[in-house]
TILUMPA-55894 format. One record per residue (C-alpha): residue number from 0; x, z, y; residue in one letter. Coordinates in nm, 4 decimals. Layout:
<pts>
     k         c1         c3         c2   r
   NUM          X          Z          Y   a
...
</pts>
This chain:
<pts>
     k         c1         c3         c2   r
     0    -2.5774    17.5169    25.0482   x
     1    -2.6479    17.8062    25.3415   x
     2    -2.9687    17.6367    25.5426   x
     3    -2.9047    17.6628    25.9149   x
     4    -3.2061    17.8584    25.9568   x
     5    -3.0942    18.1052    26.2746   x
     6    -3.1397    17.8216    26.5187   x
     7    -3.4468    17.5858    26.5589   x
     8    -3.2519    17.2723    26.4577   x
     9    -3.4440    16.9968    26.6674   x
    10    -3.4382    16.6310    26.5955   x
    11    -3.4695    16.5618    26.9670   x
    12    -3.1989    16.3551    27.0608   x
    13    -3.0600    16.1895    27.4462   x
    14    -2.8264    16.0041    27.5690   x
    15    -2.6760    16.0047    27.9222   x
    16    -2.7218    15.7215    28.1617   x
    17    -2.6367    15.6076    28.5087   x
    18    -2.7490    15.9283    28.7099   x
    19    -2.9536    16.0511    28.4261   x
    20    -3.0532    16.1307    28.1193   x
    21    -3.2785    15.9800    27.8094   x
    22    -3.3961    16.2097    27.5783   x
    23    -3.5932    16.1358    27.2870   x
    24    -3.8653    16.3494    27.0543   x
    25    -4.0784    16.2876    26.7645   x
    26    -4.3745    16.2252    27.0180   x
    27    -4.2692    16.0150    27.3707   x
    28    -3.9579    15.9481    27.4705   x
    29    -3.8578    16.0661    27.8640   x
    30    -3.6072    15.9267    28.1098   x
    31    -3.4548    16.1230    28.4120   x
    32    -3.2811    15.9740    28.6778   x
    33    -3.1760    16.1150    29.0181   x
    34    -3.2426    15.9037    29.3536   x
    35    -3.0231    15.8234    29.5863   x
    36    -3.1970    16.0382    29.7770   x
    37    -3.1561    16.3318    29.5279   x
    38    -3.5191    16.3248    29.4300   x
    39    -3.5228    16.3715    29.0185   x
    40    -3.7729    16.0370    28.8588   x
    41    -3.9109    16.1105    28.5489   x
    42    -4.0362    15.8156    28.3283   x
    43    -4.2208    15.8996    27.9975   x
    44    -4.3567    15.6378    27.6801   x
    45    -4.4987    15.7147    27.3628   x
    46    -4.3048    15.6565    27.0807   x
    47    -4.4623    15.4021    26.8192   x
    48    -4.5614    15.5344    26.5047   x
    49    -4.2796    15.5319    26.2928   x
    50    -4.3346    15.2675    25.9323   x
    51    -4.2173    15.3191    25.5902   x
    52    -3.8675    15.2112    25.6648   x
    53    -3.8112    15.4276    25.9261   x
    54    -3.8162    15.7112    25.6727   x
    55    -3.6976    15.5828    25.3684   x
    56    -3.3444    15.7383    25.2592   x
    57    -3.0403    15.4917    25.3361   x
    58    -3.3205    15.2455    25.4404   x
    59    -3.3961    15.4451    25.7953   x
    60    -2.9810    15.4922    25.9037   x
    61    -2.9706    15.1327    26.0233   x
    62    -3.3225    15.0705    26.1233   x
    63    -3.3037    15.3548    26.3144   x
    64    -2.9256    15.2413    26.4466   x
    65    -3.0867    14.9381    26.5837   x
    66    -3.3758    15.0656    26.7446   x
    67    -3.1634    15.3554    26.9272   x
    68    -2.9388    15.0757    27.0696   x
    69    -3.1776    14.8509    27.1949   x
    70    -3.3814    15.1386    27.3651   x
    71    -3.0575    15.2711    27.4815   x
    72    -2.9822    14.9224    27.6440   x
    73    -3.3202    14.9224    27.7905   x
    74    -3.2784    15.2713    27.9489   x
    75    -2.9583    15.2386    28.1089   x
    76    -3.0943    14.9202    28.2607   x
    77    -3.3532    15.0823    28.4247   x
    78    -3.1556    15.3892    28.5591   x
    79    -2.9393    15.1854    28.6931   x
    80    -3.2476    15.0605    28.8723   x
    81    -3.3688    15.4013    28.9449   x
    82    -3.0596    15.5415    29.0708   x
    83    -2.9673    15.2624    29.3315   x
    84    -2.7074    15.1346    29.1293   x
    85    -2.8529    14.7778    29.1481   x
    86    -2.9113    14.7719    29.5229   x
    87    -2.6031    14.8525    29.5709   x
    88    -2.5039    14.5555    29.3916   x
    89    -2.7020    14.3884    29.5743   x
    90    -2.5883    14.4644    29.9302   x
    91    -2.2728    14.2640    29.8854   x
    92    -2.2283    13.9670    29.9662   x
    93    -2.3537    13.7070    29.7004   x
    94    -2.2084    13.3981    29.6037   x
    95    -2.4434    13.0939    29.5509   x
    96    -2.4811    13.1149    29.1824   x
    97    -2.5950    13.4535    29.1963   x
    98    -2.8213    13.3900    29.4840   x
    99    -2.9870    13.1227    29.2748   x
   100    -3.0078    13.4003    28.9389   x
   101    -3.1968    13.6266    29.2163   x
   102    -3.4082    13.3593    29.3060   x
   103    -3.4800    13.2305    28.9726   x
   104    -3.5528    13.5671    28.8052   x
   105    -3.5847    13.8710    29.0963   x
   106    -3.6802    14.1907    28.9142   x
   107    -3.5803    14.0423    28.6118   x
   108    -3.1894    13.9865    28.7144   x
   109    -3.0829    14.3731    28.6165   x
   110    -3.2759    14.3043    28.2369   x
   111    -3.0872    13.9794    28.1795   x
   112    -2.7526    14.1250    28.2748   x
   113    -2.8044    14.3889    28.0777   x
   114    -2.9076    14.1993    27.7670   x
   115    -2.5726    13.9672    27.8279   x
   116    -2.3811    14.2638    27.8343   x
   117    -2.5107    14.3562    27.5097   x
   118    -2.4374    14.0865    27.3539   x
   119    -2.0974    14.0636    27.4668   x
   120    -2.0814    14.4472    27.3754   x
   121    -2.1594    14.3907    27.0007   x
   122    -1.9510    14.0344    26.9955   x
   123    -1.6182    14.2506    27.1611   x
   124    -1.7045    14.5615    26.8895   x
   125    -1.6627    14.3176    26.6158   x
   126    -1.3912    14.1317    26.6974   x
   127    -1.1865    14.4778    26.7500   x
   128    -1.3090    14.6581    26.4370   x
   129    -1.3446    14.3569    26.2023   x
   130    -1.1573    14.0616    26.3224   x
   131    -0.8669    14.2600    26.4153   x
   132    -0.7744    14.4910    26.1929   x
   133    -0.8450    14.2443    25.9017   x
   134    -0.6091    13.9825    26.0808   x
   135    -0.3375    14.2647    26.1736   x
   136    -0.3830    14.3357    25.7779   x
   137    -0.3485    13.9800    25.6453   x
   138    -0.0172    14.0001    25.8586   x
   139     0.1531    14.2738    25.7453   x
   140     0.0860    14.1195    25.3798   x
   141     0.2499    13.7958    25.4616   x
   142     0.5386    13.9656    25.5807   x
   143     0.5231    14.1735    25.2754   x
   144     0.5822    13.8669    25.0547   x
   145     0.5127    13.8628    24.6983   x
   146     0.4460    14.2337    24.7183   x
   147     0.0975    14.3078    24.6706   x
   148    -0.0638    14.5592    24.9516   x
   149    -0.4419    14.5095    24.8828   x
   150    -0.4942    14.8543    24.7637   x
   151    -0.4028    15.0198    25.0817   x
   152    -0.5945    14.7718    25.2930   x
   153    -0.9342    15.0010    25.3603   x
   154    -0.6887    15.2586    25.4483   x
   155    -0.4401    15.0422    25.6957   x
   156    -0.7928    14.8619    25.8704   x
   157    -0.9832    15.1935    25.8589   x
   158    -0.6817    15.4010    26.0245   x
   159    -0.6195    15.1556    26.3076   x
   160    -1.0448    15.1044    26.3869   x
   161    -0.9991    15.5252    26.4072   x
   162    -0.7066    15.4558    26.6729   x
   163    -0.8797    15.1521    26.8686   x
   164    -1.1905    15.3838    26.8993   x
   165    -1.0234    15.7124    27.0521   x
   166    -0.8014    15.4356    27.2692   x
   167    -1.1272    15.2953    27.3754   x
   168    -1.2818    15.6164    27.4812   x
   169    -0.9952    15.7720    27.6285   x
   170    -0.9527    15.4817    27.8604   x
   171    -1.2879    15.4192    27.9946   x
   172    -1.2913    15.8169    28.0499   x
   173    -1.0548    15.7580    28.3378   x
   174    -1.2871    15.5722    28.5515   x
   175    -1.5184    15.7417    28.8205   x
   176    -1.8723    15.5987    28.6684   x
   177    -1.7825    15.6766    28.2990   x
   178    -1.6621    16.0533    28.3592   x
   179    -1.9844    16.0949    28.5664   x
   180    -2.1718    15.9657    28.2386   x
   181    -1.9719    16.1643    28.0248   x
   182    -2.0849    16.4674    28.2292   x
   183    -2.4423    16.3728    28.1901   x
   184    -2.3574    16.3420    27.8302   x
   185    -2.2809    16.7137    27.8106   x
   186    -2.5747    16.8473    27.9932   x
   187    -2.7338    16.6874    27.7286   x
   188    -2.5626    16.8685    27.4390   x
   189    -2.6410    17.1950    27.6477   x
   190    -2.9396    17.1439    27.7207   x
   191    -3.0591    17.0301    27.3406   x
   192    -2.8659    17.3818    27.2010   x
   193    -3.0086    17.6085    27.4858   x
   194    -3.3656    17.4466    27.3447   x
   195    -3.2526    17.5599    26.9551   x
   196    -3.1626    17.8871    27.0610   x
   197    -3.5133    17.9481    27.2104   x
   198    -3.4397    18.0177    27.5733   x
   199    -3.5825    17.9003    27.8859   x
   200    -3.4700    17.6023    28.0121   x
   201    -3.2821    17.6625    28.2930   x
   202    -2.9617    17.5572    28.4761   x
   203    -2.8517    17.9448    28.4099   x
   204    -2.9207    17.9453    28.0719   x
   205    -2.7872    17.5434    27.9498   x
   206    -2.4441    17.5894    28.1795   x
   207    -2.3129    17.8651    27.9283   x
   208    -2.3853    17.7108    27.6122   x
   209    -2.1280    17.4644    27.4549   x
   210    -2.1366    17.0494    27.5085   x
   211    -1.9999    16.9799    27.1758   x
   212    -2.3072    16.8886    26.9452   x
   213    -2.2581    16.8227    26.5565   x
   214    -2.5299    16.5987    26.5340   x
   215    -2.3790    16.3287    26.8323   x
   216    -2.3851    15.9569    26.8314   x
   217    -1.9957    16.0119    26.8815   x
   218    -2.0083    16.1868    26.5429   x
   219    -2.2002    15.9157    26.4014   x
   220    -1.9788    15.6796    26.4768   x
   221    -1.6632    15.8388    26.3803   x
   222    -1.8242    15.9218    26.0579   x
   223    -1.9339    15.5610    26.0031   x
   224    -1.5670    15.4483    26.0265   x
   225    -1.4676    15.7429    25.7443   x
   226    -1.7148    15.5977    25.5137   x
   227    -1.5986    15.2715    25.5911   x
   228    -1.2891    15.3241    25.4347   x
   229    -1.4183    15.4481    25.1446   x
   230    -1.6336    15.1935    25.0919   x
   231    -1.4325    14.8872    25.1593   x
   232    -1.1855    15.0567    24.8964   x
   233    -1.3916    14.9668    24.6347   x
   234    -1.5225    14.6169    24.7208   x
   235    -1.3224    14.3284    24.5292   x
   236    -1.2748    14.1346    24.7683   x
   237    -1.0112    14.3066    24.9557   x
   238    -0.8174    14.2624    24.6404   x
   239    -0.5626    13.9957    24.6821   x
   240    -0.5929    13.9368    24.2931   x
   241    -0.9451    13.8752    24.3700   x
   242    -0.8587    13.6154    24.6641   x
   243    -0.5649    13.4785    24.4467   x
   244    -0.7737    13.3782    24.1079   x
   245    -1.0465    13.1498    24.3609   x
   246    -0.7249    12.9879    24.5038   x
   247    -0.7989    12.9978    24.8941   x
   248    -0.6168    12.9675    25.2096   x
   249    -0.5173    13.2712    25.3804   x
   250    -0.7722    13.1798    25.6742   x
   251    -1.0760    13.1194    25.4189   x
   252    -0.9897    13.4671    25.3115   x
   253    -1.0155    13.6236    25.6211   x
   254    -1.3280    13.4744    25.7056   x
   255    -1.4710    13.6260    25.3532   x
   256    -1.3314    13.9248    25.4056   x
   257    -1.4946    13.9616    25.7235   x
   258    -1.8108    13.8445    25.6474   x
   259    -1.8410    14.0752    25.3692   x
   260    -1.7471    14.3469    25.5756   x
   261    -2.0298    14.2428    25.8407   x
   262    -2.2844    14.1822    25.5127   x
   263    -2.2106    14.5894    25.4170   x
   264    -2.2491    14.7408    25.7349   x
   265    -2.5694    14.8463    25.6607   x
   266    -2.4916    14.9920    25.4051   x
   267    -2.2254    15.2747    25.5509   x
   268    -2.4390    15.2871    25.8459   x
   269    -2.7281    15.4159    25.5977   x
   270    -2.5311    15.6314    25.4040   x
   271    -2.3315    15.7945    25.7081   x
   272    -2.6618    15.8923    25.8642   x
   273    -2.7549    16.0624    25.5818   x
   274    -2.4656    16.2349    25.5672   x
   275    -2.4879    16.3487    25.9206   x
   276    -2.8251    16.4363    25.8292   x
   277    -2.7141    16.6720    25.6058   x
   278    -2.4142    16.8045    25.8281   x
   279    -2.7055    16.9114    26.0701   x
   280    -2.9119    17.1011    25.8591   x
   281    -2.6777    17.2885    25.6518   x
   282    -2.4221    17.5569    25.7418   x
   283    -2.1288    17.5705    25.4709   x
   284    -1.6906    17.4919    25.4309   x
   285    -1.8411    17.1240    25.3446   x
   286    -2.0434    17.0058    25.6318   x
   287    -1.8040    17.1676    25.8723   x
   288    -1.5189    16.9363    25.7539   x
   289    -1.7701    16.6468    25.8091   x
   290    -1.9020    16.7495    26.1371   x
   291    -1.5014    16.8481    26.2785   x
   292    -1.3553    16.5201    26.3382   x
   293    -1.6780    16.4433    26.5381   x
   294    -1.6660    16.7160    26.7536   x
   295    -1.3328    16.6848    26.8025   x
   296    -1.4013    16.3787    26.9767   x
   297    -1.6651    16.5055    27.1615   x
   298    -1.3641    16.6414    27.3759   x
   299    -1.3144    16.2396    27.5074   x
   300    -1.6726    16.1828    27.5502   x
   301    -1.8168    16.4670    27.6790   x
   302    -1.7557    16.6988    28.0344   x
   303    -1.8733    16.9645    28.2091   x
   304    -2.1696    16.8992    28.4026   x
   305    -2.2481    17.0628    28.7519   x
   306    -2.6013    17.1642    28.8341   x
   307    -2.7852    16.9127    28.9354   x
   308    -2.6912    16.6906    28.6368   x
   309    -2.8201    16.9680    28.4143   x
   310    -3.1458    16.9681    28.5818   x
   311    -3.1769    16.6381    28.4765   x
   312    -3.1419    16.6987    28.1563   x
   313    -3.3920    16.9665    28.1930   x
   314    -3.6205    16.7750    28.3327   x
   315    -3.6019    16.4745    28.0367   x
   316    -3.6177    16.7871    27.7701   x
   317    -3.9262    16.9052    27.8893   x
   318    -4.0924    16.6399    27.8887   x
   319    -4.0564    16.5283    27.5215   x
   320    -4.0964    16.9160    27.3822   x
   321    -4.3685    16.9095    27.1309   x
   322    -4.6563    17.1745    27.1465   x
   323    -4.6205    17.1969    26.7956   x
   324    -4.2728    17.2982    26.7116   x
   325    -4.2776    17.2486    26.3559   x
   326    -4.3152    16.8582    26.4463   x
   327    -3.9399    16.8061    26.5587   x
   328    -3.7793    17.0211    26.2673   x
   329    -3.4500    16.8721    26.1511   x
</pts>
């Protein structure tokens, strides 16, 4: 395989937020956000040293996963902070149970809804991209009768998970907030590939270069539900010969089915981040049939972003660039 070796491939990574951007380096990690006011707020933290696991092939993919989305919780939390988004919240006019939540926990209120929405975040993914498509499934093999559909069951659950994602993002792409995020999401992308191609960081130099990015949580994502369906192919226990010979109920089955799906997430999250690992290093037919759904996608999910929202990203970039540049080498 052809090493990408014209560009400084860079494992500094963002993500947008509410007025801003997070971006995220081998040494700190640096936080953007523009006032009210228009005033840009830059907040930096060291990263923590990074253990064993966090480098350990097929270990690292979903330690890493987890740590990304908590930090990514925590940032958008406090940009919405930064960028007034919470006062203006708070302006209206409250009813008494949130004027006791303000009482009870002040500064803390934004945290706590945040966390909440979280939690309902991760309970709503899984019910859409486990529950569902397994029920939907378990269905269409009932009304199948006798006629035995198990071996096209990653394929049916995996195909409609692909459809209830691009839904998803093409939907919340129509509001005001999200599209603004989105745009923030591609001065991002520009900003990181301005940064590989060794030019100054400027808003004349990120605006030309392109927002799709091969190495993008969108990807990720997209590439963990491939590798999903390849590897819930070969687990038994989507075999309905395999449910059959322990003699349980169709709901029993479900609930197996699902929680063995849940149990092996891990798993294709590990393995799909070291495929994308490997997509963003090398430069060959192969990795850009694995990078093209991804960036395909990016098309949903990414925007173009005016000025100002590129000097954000600007702004977040510099402040995580390492002096020494061998240090955030893909």
């Amino acid at each position: 395989m052809a090493e990408k070796e014209k560009l400084h491939r860079t494992t500094i990574g963002g993500q947008a937020l509410i007025e801003g951007i997070m971006m995220k380096g081998p040494e700190k990690t640096a936080m953007a956000v523009r006032t009210k006011d228009g005033e840009i707020v830059i907040e930096e933290k060291e990263n923590k040293q990074k253990k064993w696991y966090n480098k350990a092939p097929f270990i690292r993919g979903s330690v890493n996963f987890v740590s990304q989305l908590a930090d990514g919780y925590y940032y958008l939390s406090r940009s919405a902070e930064l960028s007034g988004m919470a006062d203006d919240d708070s302006e209206e006019e409250m009813s008494r149970f949130e004027k006791w939540l303000d009482d009870k926990l002040g500064d803390k209120l934004m945290g706590v809804v945040m966390t909440i929405a979280m939690v309902l975040g991760i309970a709503l993914a899984v019910v859409l991209f486990v529950f569902v498509p397994t029920w939907l499934f378990m269905l269409v093999q009932h009304l199948a009768g006798e006629t035995d559909l198990s071996a096209f069951q990653s394929l049916f659950e995996g195909i409609l998970k692909i459809i209830i994602f691009i839904t998803y993002m093409w939907l919340v792409s129509k509001t005001e907030a999200i599209r603004r995020t989105y745009e923030y999401h591609g001065a991002e992308h520009k900003t990181i590939f301005c940064y590989e191609k060794g030019l100054p960081l400027t808003v004349e130099n990120v605006k030309p270069q392109t927002r799709f990015h091969p190495r993008c949580g969108t990807s990720f994502i997209f590439l963990v539900l491939i590798i999903s369906i390849l590897v819930y192919s070969i687990v038994p226990i989507n075999n309905q010969m395999f449910i059959d010979a322990f003699a349980v109920s169709d709901f029993i089955a479900m609930i197996l089915r699902v929680s063995c799906k849940i149990l092996l997430l891990p798993v294709i999250v590990g393995i799909s981040y070291e495929v994308i690992r490997i997509a963003g290093r090398y430069d060959n037919v192969c990795t850009h049939i694995i990078s093209a759904p991804g960036l395909a996608l990016q098309r949903l999910t990414t925007k173009e972003p005016d000025a100002s929202e590129i000097e954000a990203a600007i702004a977040a970039m510099k402040a995580v660039i390492p002096e020494d540049k061998e240090s955030d080498k893909w």
